[in-house]
C-alpha positions in Angstrom: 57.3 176.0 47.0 60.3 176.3 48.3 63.4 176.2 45.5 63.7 178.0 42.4 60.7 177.4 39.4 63.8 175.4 37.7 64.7 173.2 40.8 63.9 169.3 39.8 63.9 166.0 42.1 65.6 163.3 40.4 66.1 160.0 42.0 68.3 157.0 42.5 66.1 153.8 44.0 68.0 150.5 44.6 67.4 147.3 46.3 68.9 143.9 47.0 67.5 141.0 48.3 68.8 138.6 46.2 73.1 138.0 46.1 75.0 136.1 43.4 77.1 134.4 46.0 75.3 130.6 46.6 76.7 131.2 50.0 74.2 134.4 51.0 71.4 132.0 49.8 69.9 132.1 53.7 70.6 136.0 53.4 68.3 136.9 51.4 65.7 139.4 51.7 61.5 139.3 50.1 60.9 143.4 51.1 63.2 144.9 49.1 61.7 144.2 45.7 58.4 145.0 47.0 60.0 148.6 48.6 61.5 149.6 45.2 58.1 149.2 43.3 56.3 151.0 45.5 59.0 153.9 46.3 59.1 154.6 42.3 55.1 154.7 42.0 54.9 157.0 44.9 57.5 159.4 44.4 56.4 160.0 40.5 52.5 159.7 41.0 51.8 161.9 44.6 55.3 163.4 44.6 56.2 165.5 41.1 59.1 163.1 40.1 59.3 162.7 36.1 59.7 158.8 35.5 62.4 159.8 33.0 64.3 161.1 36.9 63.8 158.1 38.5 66.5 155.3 38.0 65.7 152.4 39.8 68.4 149.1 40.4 67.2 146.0 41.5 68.7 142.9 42.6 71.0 142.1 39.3 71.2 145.1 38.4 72.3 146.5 41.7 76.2 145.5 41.3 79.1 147.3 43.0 80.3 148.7 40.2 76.8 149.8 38.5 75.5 151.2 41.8 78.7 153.8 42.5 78.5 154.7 38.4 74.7 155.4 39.1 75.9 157.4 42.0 78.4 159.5 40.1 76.0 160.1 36.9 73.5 161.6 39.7 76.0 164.7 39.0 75.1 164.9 35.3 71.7 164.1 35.9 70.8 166.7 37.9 72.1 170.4 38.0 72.8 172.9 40.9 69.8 173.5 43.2 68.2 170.1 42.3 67.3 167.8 45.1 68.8 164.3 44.9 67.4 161.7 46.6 69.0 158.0 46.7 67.2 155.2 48.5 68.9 151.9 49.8 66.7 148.6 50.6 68.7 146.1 51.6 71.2 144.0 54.0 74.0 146.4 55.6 76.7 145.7 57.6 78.7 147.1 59.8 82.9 147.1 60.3 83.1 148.5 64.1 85.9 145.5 64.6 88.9 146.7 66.5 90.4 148.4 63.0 87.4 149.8 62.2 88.2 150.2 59.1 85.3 150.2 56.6 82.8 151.6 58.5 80.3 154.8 56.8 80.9 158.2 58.6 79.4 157.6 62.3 80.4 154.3 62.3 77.3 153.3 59.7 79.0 150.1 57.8 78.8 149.3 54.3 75.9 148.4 51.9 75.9 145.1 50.4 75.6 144.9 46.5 74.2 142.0 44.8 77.9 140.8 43.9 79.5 140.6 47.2 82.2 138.3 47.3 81.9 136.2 50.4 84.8 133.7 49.9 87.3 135.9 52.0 87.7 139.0 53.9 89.7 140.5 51.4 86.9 139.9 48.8 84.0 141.0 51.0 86.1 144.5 51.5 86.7 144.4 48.3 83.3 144.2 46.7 81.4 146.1 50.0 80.4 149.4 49.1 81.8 151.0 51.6 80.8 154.6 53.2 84.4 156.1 53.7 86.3 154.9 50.5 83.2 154.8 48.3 80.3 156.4 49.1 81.8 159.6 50.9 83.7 161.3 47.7 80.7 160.4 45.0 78.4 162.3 47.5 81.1 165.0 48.2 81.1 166.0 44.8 77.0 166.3 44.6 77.4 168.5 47.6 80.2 170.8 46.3 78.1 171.3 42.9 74.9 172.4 44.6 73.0 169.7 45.0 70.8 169.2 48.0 70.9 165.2 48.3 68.8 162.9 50.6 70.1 159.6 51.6 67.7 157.2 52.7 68.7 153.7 53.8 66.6 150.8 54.5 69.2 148.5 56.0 70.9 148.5 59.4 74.5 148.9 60.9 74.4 148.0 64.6 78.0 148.0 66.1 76.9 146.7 69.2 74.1 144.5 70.5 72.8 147.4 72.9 69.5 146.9 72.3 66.6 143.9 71.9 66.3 143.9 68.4 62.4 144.4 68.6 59.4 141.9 67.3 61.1 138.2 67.2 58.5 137.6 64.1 60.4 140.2 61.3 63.8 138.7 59.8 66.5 141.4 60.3 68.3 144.0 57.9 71.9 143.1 59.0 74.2 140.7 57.8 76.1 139.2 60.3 78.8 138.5 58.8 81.1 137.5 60.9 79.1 134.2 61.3 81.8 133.0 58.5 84.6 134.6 60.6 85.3 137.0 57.6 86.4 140.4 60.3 84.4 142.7 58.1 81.4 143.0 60.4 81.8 142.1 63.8 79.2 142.4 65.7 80.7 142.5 69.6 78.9 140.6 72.3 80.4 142.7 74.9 78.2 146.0 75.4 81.0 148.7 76.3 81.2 152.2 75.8 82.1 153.2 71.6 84.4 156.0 70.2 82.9 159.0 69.6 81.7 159.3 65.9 83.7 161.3 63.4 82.4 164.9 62.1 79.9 165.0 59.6 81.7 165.6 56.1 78.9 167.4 54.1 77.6 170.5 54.2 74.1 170.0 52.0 73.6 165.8 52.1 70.4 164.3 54.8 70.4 161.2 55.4 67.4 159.3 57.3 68.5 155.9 57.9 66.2 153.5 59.3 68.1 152.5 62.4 70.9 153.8 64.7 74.2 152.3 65.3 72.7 150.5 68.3 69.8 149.1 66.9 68.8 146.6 63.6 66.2 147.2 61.2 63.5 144.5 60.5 62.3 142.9 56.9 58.6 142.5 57.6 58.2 139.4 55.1 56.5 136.5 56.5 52.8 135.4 57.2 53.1 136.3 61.1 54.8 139.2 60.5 52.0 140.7 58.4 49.5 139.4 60.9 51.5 141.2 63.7 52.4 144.6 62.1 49.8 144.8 58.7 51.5 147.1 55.8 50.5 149.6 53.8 49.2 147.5 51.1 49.3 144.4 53.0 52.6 143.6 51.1 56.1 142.5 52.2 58.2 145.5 53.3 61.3 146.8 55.3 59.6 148.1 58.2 61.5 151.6 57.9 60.1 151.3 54.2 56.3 150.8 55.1 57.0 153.9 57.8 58.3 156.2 54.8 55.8 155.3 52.1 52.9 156.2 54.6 54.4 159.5 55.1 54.5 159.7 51.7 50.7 158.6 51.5 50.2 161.1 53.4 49.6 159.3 56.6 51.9 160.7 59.2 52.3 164.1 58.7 49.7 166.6 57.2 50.5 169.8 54.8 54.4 170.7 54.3 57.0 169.3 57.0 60.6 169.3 57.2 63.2 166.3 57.7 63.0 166.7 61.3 59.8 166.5 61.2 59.9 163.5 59.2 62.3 161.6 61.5 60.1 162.4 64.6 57.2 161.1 63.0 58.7 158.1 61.4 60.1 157.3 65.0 57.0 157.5 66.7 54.9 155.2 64.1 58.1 152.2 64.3 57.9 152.5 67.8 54.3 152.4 68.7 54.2 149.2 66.2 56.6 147.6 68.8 59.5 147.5 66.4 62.8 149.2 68.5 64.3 150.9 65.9 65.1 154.5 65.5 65.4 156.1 62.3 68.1 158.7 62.4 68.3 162.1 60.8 71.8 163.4 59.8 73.8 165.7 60.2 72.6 166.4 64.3 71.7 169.7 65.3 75.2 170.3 66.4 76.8 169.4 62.9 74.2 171.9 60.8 74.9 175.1 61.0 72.7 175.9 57.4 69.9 174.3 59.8 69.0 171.7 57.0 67.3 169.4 59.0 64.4 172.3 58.9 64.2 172.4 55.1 60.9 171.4 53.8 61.1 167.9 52.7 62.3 166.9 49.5 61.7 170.2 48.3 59.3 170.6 49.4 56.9 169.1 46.6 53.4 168.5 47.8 52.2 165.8 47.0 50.5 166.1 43.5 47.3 164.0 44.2 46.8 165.2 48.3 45.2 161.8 50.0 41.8 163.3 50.9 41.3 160.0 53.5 44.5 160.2 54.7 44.5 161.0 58.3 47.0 162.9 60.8 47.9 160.1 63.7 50.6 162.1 64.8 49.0 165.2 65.7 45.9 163.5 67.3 47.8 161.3 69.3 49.5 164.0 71.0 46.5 165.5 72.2 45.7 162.3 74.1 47.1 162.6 77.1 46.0 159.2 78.5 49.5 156.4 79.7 48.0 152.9 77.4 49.3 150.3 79.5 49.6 146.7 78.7 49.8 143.8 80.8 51.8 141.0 79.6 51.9 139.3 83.0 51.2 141.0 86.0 49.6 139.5 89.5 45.6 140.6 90.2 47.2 143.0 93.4 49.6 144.9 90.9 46.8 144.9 88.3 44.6 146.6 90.9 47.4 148.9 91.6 47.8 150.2 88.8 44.1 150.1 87.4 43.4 153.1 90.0 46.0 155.4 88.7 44.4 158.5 87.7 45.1 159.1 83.9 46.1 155.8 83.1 43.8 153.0 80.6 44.4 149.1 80.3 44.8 147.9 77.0 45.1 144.8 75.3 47.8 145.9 73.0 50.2 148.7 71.2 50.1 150.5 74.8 52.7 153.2 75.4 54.3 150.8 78.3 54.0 147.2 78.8 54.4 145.0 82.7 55.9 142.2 82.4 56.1 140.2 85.6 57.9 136.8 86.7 57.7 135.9 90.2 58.9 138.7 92.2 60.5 140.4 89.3 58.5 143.0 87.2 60.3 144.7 84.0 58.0 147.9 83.0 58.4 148.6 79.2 58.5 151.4 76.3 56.4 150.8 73.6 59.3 149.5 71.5 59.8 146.7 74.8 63.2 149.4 75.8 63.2 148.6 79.5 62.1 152.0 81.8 62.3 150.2 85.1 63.4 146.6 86.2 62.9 146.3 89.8 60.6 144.3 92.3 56.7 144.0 92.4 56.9 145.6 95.6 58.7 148.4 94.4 56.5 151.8 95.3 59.1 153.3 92.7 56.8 151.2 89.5 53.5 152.6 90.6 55.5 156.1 91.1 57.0 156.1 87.8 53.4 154.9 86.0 51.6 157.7 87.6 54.6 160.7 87.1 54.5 159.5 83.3 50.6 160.2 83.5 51.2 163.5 85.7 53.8 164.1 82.8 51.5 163.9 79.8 48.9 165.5 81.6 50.3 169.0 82.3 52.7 169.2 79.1 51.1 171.6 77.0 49.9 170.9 73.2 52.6 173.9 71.9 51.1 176.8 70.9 52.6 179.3 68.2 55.9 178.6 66.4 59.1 179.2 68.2 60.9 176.4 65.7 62.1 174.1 68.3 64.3 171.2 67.5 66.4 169.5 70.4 68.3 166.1 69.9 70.6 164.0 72.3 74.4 164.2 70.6 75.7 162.2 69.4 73.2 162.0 67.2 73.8 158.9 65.6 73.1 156.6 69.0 69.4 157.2 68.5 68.7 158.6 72.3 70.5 155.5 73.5 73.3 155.3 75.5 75.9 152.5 77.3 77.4 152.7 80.8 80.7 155.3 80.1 79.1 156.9 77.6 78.9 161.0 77.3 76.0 163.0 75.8 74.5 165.9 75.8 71.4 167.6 74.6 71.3 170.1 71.4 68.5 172.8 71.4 67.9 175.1 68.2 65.4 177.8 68.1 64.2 179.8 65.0 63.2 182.6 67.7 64.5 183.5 70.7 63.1 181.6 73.9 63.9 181.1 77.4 64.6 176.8 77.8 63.9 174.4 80.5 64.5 170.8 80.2 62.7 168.5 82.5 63.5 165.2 82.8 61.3 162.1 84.8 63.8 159.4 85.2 63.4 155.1 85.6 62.4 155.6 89.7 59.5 158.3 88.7 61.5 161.3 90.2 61.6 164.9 88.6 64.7 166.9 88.3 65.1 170.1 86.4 68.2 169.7 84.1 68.4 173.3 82.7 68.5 176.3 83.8 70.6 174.9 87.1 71.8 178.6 87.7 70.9 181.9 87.5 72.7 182.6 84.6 71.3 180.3 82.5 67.8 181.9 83.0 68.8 183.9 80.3 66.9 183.9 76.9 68.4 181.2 74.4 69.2 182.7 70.8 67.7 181.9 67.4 70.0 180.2 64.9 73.1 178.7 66.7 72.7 175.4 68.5 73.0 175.4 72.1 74.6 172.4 74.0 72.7 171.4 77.2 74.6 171.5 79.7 77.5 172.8 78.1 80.2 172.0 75.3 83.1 171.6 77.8 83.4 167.4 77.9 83.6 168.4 81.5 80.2 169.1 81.7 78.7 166.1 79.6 76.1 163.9 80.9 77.8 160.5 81.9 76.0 157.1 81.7 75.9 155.6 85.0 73.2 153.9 87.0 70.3 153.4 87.5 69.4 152.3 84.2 66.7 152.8 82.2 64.2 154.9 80.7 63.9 158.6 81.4 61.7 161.1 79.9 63.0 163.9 79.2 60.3 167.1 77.9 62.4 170.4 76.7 59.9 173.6 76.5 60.7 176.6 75.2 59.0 179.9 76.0 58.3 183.5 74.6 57.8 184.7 77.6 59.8 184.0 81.0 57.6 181.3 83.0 56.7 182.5 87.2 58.2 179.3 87.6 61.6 179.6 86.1 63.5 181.1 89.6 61.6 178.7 92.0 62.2 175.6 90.3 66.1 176.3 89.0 68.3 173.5 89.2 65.5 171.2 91.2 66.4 168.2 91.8 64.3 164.8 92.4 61.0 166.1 93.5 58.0 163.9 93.0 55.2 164.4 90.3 52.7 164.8 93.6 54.2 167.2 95.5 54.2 171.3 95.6 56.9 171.4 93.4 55.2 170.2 90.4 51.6 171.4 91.7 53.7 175.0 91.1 55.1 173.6 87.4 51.6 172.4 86.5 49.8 175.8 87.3 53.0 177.8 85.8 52.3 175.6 82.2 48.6 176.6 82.2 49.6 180.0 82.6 52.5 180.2 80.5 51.8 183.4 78.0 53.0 183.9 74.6 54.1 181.2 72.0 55.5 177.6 73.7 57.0 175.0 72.4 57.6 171.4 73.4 59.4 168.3 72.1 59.7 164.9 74.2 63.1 162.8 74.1 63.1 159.0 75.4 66.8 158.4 76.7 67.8 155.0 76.8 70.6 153.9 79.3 72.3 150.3 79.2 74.6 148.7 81.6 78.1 147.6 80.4 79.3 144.2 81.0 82.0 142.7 82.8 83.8 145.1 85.5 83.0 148.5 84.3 85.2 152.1 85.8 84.3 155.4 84.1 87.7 156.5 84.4 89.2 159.6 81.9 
């Protein structure tokens, strides 16, 4: 519907559980198998791919050497204004050790074939495939002849253990490899600020990965695991995989969507199943100036046999306006607490926050267990944040018309989540002109107005070119620094300048009770014209050992 009548989708599927090397036998992996099967029966019954365009590799056949010569005969499979699409199931790995040497562009690591060679480090860099020296130049050459090509990889290439890696239950997607003191993929106990990613080297390559550099991804492939987070089919799967084929079911996102679209709602699904892993769209809104994160997906090729019971979670859940909280542990006094908090229900499980207390000490939790808030149960900053987060869903409105917003945090490979040092900033892109305000609710429940700070940002943002928030001067980046947390962070966009916009410029700290955001609440419901809104969680994490922020 959207490329030329002669514009085909031809495929490249592989997937490695199994190694050659007796020493990966404790490696290996039950989804991927499962996830190649049911990737080729979805994409060529419900998504228009020929099975003569579909090559799949699996575990033997997925070599080094047979999986970069599949790569490169993508070029004479396909033909200018085709859309490629290559899919990864596996173990990855990543190489942010202090030569950083073999590591995919923004710091992504390496895929592991069936034949690594785990005797050395030599043979392990050998017989990785690695992003820079192998996979960069084969996809190069795809983009330079025309092709539009989709990477998606089921694996994960944490640099740093930032995060919690999510459900104990699922078996994880990275090989740790330096567990044999090999120096290929250290994995650094220390939590410090990274390096700033390189630039993005293609011009007409997505890729959706299933987690960011901070983060694992999961193998859902035992008993308990199924119990805890049931499949598609009720199969083993890569958790990024069951996420994917549902949206290719039909389950996530109704009618014709984009890949932005597709990594927001693939997000949201991993996250409310507890599992804290981000998938990440590439390149960031900064890093696309042909805007290809708002192509229509894959094509965009309906799907040929529409799922008439397939249902649209996504865009019912986001009328509910309702904070699911779930106790873990909590005291009958904070239960009581919190039980009387207008717009906020109890539940017994997949809640949008979770209270966990010990003792004295309560830890209030994202849906994905991310901390918002660790602080004391006497805190009146927990039952603050609780009800500003149900103020905050309350008065957010649905969206109305089509103003084409997209906004990210940049870089846009850290998945929204930062470390103590660490720079951002936020990347808006409009498809029509709009006046921006970005409203963030932080870990201690207090407002602040981010942008527009002055008058002259009050002015209407342009269509097209991505705007950095609060600037593109590394002067004026957003530094990491404490309190840590959690903060909520809603950009709206408007047709039409809000009655609000000069009263509540550059704001800061008000609380979600006062006249301050009575006057935001009122100025929403009267907001005229088109509006649009997207939500972004930023997650903040302490450094270790004696930390300065110095230049």
């Amino acid at each position: 519907m959207c490329c030329p009548a002669a514009a085909r989708n031809v495929a490249l599927l592989v997937a490695v559980g199994q190694f050659s090397d007796p020493q990966l036998k404790t490696a290996q992996l039950l989804g991927p198998a499962i996830d190649i099967d049911s990737m080729q029966r979805a994409l060529t019954e419900r998504w228009g791919f020929q099975p003569g365009d579909v090559v799949a590799l699996r575990d033997q056949e997925a070599t080094r050497e047979h999986i970069l010569d599949q790569i490169a005969a993508l070029e004479q499979r396909s033909a200018p204004g085709d859309t490629v699409l290559i899919y990864f199931s596996g173990h990855g790995t990543s190489a942010n050790d202090n030569n950083n040497s073999y590591d995919l562009p923004y710091a992504t690591g390496a895929w592991v074939p069936y034949d690594l060679d785990y005797s050395s480090t030599a043979a392990a860099a050998r017989t990785l495939i690695v992003g820079r020296r192998d996979l960069v130049p084969r996809l190069k050459r795809l983009d330079q002849g025309g092709r539009w090509v989709v990477v998606v990889s089921d694996s994960c290439y944490s640099g740093q253990v930032v995060r919690s890696f999510g459900q104990a239950f699922s078996r994880s997607r990275f090989l740790p490899m330096n567990f044999r003191d090999l120096g290929v993929a250290h994995v650094d106990p220390v939590v410090s600020a990274r390096p700033q990613p390189p630039p993005y080297p293609y011009q007409h390559v997505v890729l959706l990965s299933g987690a960011s550099d901070s983060e694992t991804g999961a193998d859902i492939s035992t008993v308990q695991a199924l119990q805890q987070a049931p499949t598609l089919d009720g199969k083993f799967h890569g958790a990024f995989t069951d996420a994917f084929l549902r949206l290719l079911d039909g389950q996530l996102l109704p009618g014709a969507f984009n890949y932005a679209q597709v990594r927001d709602a693939l997000n949201n699904f991993l996250e409310h199943r507890n599992f804290a892993q981000h998938p990440q769209l590439l390149p960031a809104i900064a890093e696309d100036p042909q805007d290809i994160g708002s192509r229509p997906f894959l094509g965009m090729n309906l799907p040929v046999q529409p799922n008439p019971t397939a249902a649209a979670p996504a865009a019912s859940a986001a009328r509910d306006a309702t904070v699911h909280l779930r106790f873990e542990s909590a005291s009958a006094a904070l239960k009581t607490k919190i039980a009387g908090l207008s717009g906020v229900a109890v539940v017994e499980r997949e809640g949008d926050m979770t209270l966990r207390q010990r003792g004295d000490q309560v830890q209030l939790l994202g849906p994905a267990g991310d901390p918002i808030v660790s602080t004391s149960a006497g805190d009146p900053n927990l039952i603050k944040r609780i009800a500003a987060q149900a103020w905050l869903n309350r008065v957010l409105p649905a969206g109305k018309g089509d103003l084409g917003l997209r906004a990210e945090t940049d870089p846009g490979s850290r998945g929204n989540t930062y470390v103590q040092c660490e720079t951002f900033v936020f990347e808006v892109r409009l498809q029509k002109p709009a006046y921006v305000m970005l409203l963030d609710l932080d870990s201690e429940g207090n407002l602040t107005v981010l942008y527009p700070t002055r008058a002259s940002e009050r002015q209407v943002v342009a269509a097209g070119a991505p705007r950095a928030i609060p600037g593109t001067d590394p002067k004026e980046h957003i530094l990491v620094t404490a309190p840590f947390g959690s903060d909520q962070v809603a950009v709206l966009a408007f047709e039409r300048l809000p009655d609000f916009f000069v009263d509540l410029t550059g704001v800061q700290r008000f609380a979600a009770d006062g006249s301050r955001a009575d006057a935001l609440a009122k100025g929403l419901e009267r907001a005229a014209g088109a509006v649009g809104v997207q939500q972004i969680t930023v997650r903040t994490y302490p450094a270790t050992g004696k930390v300065f922020c110095g230049s």
